[in-house]
Backbone bond lengths (Angstrom), bond angles and torsions (degrees), N, CA, C in turn:
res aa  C-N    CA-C-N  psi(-1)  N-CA   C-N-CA  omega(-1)  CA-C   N-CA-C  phi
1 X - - - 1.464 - - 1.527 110.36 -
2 X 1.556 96.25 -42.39 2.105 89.15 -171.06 1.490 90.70 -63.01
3 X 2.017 117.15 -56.84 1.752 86.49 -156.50 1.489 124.20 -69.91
4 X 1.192 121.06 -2.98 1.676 132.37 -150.34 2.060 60.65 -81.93
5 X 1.386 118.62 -79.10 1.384 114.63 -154.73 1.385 112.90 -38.75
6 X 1.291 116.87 -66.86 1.985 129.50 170.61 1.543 109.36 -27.91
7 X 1.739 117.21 -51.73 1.274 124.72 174.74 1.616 99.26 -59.26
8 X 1.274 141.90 -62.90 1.020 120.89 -178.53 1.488 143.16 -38.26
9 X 1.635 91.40 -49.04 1.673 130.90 169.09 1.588 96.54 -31.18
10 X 1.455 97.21 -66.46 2.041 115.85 -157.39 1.761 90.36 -47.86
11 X 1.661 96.91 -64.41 1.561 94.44 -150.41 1.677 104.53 -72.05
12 X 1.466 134.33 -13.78 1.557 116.02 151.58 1.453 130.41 -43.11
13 X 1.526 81.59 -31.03 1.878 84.63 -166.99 1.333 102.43 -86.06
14 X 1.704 130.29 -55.03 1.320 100.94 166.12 1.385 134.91 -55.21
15 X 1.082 125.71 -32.40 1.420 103.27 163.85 1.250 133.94 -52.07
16 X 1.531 129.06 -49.24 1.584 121.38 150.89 1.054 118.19 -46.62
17 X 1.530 141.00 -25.82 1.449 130.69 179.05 1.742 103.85 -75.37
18 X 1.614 104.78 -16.12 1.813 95.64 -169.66 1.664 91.65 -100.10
19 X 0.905 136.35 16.97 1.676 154.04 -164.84 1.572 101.77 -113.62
20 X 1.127 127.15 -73.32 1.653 136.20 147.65 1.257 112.47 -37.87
21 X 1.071 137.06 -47.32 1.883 135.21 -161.39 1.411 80.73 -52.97
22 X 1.775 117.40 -59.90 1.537 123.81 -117.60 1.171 70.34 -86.99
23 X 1.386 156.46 -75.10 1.078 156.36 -108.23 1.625 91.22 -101.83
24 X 0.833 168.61 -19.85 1.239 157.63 -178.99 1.805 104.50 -107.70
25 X 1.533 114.10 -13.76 1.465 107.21 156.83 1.675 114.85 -82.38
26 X 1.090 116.95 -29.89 1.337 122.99 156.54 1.542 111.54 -48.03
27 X 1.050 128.33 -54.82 1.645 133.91 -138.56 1.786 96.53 -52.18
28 X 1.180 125.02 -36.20 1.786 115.66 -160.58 1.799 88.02 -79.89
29 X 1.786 106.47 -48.81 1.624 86.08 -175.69 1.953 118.42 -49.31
30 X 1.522 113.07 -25.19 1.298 112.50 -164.77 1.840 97.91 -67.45
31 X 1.146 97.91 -63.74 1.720 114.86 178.69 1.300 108.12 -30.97
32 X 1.354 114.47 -39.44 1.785 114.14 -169.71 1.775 102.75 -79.61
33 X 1.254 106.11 -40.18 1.676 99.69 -171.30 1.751 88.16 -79.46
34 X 1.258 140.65 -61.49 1.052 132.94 177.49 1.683 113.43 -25.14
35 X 1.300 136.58 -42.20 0.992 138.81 -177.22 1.602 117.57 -94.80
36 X 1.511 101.78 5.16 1.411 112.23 164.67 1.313 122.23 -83.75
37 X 1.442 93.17 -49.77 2.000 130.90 175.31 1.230 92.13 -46.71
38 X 1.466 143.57 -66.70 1.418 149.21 -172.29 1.597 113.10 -50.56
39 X 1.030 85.29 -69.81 2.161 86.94 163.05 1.283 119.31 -32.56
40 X 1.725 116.87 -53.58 0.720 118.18 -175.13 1.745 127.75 -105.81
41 X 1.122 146.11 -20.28 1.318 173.00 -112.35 1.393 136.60 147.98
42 X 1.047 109.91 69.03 1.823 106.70 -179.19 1.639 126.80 -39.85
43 X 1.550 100.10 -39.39 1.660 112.90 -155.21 1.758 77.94 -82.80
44 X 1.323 151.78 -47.46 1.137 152.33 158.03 1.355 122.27 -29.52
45 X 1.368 100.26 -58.88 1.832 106.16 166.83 1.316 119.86 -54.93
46 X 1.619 117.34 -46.51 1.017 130.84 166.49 1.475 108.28 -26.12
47 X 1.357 96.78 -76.22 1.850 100.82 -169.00 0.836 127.94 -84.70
48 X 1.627 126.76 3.41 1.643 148.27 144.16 2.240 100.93 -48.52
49 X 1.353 98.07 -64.46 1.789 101.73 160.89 1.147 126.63 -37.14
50 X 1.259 119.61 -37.54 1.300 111.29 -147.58 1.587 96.76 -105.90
51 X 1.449 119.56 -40.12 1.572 130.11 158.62 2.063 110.58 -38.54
52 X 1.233 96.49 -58.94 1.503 90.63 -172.25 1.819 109.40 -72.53
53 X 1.445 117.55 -31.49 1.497 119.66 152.63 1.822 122.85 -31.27
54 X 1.418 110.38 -45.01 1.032 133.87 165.01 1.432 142.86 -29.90
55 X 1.646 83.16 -71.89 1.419 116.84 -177.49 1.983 100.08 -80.24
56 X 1.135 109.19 -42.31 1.837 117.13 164.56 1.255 93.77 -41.14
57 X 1.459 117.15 -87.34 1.862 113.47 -168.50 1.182 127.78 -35.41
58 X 1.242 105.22 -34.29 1.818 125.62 -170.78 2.031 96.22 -75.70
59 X 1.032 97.85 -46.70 1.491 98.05 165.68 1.518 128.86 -58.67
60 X 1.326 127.34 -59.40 1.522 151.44 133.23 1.945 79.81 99.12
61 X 1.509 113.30 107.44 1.519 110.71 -176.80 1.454 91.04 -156.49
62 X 1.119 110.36 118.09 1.468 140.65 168.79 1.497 127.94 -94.72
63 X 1.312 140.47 111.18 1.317 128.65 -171.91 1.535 99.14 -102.41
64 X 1.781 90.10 92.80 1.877 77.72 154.21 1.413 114.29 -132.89
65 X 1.250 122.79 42.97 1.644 147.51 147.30 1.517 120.98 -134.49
66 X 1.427 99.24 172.71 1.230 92.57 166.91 1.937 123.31 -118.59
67 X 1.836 98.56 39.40 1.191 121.93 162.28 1.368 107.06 -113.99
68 X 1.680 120.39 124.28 1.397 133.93 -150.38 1.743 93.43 -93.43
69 X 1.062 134.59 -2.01 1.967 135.04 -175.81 1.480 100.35 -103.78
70 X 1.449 101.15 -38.73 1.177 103.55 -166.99 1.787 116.10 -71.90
71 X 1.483 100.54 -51.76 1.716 111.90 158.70 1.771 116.66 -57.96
72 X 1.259 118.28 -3.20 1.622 120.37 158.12 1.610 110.62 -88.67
73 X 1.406 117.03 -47.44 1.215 110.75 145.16 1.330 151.10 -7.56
74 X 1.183 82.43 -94.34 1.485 101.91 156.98 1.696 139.85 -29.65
75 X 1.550 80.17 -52.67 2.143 101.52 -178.67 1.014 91.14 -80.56
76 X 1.742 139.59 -54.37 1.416 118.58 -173.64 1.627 118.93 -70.55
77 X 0.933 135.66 -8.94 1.622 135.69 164.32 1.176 84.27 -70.96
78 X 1.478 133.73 -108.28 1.171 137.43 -176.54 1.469 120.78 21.65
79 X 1.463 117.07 -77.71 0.979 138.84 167.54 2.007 112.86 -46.80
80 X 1.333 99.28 -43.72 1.579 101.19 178.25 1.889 105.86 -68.96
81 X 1.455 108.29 -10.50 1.150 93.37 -153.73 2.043 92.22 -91.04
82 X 1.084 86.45 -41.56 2.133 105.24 -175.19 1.972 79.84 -52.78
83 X 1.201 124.87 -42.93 1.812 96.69 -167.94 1.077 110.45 -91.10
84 X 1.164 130.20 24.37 1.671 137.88 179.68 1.289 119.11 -133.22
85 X 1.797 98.72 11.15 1.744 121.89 173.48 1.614 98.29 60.21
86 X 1.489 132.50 36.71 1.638 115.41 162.58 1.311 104.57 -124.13
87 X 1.364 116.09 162.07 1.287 164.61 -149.00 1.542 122.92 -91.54
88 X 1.747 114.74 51.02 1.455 115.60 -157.86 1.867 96.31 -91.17
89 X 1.428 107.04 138.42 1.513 105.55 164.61 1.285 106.03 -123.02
90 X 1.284 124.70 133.31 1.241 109.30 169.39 1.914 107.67 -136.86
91 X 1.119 110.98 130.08 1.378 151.17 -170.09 1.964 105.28 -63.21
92 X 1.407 123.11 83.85 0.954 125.99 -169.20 1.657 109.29 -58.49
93 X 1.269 113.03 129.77 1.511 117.45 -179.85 1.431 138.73 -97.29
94 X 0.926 137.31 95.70 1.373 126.83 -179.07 1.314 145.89 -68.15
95 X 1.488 93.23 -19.95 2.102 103.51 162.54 0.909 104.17 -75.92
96 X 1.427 121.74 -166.03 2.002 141.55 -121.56 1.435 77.02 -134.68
97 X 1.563 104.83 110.84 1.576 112.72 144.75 1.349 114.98 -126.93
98 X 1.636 102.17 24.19 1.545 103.94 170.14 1.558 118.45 -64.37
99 X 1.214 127.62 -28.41 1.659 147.84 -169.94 1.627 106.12 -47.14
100 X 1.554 119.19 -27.92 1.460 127.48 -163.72 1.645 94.62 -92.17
101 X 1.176 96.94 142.03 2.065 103.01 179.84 1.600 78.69 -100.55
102 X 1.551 96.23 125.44 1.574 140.07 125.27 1.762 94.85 36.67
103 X 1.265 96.56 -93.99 1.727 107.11 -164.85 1.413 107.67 -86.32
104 X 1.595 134.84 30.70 1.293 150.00 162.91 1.549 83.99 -115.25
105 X 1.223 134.79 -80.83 1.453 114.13 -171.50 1.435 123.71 -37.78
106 X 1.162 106.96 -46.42 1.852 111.68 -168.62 1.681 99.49 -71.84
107 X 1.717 119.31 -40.95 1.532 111.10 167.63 1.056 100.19 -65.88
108 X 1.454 173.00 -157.42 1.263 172.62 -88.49 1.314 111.80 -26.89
109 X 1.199 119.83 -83.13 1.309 152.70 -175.53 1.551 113.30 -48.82
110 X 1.440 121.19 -40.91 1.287 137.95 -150.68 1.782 91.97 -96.02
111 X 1.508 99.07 -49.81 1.817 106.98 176.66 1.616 93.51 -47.80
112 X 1.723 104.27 -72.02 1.517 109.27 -144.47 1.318 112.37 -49.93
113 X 1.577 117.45 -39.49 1.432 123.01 177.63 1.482 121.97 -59.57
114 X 1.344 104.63 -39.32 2.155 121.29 -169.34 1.974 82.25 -65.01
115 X 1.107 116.98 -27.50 1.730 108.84 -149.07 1.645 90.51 -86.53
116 X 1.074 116.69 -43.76 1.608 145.90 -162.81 1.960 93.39 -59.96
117 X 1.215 93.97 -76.01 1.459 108.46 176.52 1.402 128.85 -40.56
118 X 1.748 103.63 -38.91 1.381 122.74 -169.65 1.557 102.83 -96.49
119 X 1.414 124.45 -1.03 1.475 124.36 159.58 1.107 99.34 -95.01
120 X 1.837 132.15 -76.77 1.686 109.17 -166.93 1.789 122.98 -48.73
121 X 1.289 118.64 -32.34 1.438 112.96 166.62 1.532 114.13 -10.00
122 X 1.550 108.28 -54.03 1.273 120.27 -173.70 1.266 129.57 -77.18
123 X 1.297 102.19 4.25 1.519 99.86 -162.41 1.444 101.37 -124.33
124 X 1.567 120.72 166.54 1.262 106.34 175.29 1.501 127.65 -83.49
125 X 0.920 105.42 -34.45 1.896 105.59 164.34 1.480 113.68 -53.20
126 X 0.987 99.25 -43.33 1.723 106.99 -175.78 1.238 121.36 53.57
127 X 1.337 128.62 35.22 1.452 165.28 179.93 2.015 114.49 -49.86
128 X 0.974 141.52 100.23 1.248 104.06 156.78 1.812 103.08 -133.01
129 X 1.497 111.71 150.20 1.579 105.55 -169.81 1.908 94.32 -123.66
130 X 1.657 98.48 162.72 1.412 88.03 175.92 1.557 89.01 -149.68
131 X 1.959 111.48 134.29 1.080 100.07 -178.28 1.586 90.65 -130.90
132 X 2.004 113.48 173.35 1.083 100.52 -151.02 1.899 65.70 -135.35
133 X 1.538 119.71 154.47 1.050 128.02 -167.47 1.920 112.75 -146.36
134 X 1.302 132.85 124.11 1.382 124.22 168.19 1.592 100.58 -87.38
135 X 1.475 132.99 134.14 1.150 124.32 160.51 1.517 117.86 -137.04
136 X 2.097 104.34 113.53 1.401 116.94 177.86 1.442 96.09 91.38
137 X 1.524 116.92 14.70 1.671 124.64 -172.31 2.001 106.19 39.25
138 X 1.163 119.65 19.72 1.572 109.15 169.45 1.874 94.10 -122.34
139 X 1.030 122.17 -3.08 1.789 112.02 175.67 1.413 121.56 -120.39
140 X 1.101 137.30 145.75 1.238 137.39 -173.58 1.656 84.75 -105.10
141 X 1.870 111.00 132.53 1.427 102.64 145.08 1.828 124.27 -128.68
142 X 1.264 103.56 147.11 1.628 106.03 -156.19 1.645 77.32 -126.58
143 X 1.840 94.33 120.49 1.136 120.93 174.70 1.624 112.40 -103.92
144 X 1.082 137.86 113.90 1.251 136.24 168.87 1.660 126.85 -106.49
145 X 1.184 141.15 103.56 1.693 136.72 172.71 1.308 104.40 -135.02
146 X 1.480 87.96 162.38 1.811 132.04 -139.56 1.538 98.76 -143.58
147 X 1.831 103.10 113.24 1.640 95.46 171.49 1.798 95.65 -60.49
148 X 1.263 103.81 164.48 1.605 127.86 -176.37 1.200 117.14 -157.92
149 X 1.622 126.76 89.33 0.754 105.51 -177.01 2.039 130.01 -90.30
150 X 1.107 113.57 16.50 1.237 144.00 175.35 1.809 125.56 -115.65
151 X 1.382 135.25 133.63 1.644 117.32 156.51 1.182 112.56 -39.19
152 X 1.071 126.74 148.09 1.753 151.27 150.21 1.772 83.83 -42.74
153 X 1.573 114.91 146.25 1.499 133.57 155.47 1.593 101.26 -81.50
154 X 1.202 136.16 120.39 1.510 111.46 149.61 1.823 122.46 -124.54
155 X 1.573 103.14 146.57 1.375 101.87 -170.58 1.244 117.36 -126.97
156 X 1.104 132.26 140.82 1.691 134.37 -135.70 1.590 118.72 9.34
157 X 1.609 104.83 62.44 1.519 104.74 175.83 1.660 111.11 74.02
158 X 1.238 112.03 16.97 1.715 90.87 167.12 1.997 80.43 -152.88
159 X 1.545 87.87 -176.39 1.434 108.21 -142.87 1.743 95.31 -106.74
160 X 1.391 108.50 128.99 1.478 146.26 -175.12 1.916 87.30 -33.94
161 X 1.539 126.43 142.97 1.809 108.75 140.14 1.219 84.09 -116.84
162 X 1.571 77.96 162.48 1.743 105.66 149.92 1.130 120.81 -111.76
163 X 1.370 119.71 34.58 1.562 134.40 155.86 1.087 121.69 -64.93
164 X 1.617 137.54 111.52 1.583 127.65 172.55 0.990 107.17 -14.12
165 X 1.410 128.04 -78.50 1.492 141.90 -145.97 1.851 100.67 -70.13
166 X 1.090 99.43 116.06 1.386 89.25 -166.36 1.641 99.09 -98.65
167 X 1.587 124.17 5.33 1.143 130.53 -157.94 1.801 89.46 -90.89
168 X 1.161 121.95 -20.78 1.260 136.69 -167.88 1.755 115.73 -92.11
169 X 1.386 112.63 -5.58 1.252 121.27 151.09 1.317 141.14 -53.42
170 X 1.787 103.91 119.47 1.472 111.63 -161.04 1.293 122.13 66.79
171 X 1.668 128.77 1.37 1.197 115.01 156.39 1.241 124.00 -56.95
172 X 0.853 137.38 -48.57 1.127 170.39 157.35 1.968 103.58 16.32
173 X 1.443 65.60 -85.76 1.840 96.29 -174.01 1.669 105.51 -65.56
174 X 1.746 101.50 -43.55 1.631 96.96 166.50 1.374 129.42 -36.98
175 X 0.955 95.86 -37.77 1.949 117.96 -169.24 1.669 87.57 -71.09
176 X 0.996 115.53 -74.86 1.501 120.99 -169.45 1.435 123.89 -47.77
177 X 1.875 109.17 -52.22 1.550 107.37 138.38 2.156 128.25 -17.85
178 X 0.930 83.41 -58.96 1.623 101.93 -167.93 1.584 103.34 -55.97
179 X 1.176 110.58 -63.94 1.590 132.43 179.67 1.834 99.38 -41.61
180 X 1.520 108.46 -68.83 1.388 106.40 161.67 1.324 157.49 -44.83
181 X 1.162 61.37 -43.90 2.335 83.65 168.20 1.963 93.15 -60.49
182 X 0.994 105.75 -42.25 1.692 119.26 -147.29 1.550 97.23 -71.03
183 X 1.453 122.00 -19.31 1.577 129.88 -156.33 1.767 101.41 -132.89
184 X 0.857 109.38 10.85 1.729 131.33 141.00 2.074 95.11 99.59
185 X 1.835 102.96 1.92 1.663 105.96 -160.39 1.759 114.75 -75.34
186 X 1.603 103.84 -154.10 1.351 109.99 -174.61 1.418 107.66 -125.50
187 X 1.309 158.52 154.87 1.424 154.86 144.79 1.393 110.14 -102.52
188 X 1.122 113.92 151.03 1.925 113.74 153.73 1.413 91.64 -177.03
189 X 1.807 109.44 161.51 1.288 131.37 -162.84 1.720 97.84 -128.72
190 X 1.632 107.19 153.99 1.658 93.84 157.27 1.365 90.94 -150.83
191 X 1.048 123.20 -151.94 1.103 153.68 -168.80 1.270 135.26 -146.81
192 X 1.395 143.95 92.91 1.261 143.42 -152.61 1.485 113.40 -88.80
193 X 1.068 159.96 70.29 1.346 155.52 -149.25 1.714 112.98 -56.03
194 X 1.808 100.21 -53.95 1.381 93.81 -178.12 1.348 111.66 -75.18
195 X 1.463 135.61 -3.28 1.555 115.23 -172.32 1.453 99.30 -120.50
196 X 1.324 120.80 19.03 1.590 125.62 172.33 1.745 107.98 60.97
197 X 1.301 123.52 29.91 1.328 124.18 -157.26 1.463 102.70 -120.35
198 X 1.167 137.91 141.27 1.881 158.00 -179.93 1.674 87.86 -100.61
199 X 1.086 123.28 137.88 1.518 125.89 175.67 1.539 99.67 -139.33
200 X 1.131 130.45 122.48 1.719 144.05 142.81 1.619 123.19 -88.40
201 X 1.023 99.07 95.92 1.804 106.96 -177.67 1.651 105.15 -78.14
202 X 1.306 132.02 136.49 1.633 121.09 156.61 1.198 117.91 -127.40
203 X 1.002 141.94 113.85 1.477 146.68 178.14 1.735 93.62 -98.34
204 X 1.484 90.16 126.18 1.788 119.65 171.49 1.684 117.30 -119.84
205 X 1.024 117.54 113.51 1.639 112.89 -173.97 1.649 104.53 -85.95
206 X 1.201 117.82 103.87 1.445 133.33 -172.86 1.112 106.14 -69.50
207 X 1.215 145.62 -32.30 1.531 136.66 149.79 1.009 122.05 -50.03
208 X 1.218 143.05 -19.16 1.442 133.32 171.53 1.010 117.03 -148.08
209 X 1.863 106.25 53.22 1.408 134.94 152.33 1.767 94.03 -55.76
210 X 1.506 96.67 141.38 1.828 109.61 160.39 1.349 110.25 -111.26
């Protein structure tokens, strides 16, 4: 079930990433007839604008890394999160998270967020933030929190869902475990009582990314 889902995950995102390629290899031819249209016809130019405006949205690509799956990622949670009325911030980054292959980002990322989302649901803030951190320039740290307004349940060492499928418990984080172990880093979770907050810390040592 997780990879059939992750496999899905991957191939959405490349396809919007091959949706964006084209359209931003296009973009100078658009600009040039656009600046023809103007010379010649405004109300034309106009709707020459407003078509390629369009086709941008229909794409929906956000740069807030400088890993291009991961910023598809990203915008599509995002987007899942505004129609489910919650509260995603995410903290535009400027170090190297290019180092992670493709379908290790989207398993990582794709868990941490679905888990993130599927706790504030519950809560009334319905909050979740994601910040991206260099530390000592050799570690990547990826901060993730979740309003909460309750402790996490946990049972033999992993963490309660409230997912129907109860067969789907603690995969989750397994997956994310895995990804980590694999990139030489650290994970751990807590729980903040007084600020109602779920916290996932990850430290990744970017030097001896494989």
């Amino acid at each position: 079930m997780e990879e059939a889902f992750l496999r899905e995950e991957y191939e959405l995102l490349q396809d919007k990433y091959e949706k964006i390629s084209i359209l931003h290899h296009d973009f100078k031819a658009h600009m040039q007839t656009l600046a023809r249209l103007i010379d010649a016809d405004n109300k034309e130019a106009l709707a020459y604008m407003e078509a390629i405006c369009e086709k941008e949205e229909e794409a929906g690509w956000f740069s807030y890394t400088d890993h291009d799956v991961l910023n598809m990622l990203l915008t599509k949670k995002k987007a899942e999160c505004k129609a489910h009325g919650l509260h995603f911030t995410v903290e535009p980054f400027g170090g190297k998270l290019s180092f992670m292959e493709n379908t290790d980002c989207v398993s990582l990322f794709s868990n941490l967020l679905t888990n993130a989302m599927e706790g504030a649901s519950h809560t009334q803030k319905k909050q979740i933030y994601l910040h991206f951190e260099t530390k000592n320039e050799n570690f990547l740290c990826i901060r993730a929190e979740n309003s909460a307004d309750m402790a996490p349940v946990i049972i033999s060492g992993r963490l309660l869902t409230r997912k129907k499928n109860k067969n789907e418990h603690g995969i989750g984080m397994s997956s994310m475990q895995e990804v980590v172990k694999k990139y030489g880093g650290s994970m751990h979770w807590e729980y903040k009582e007084d600020e109602k907050v779920f916290r996932v810390v990850i430290l990744l040592p970017v030097a001896e990314a494989k």
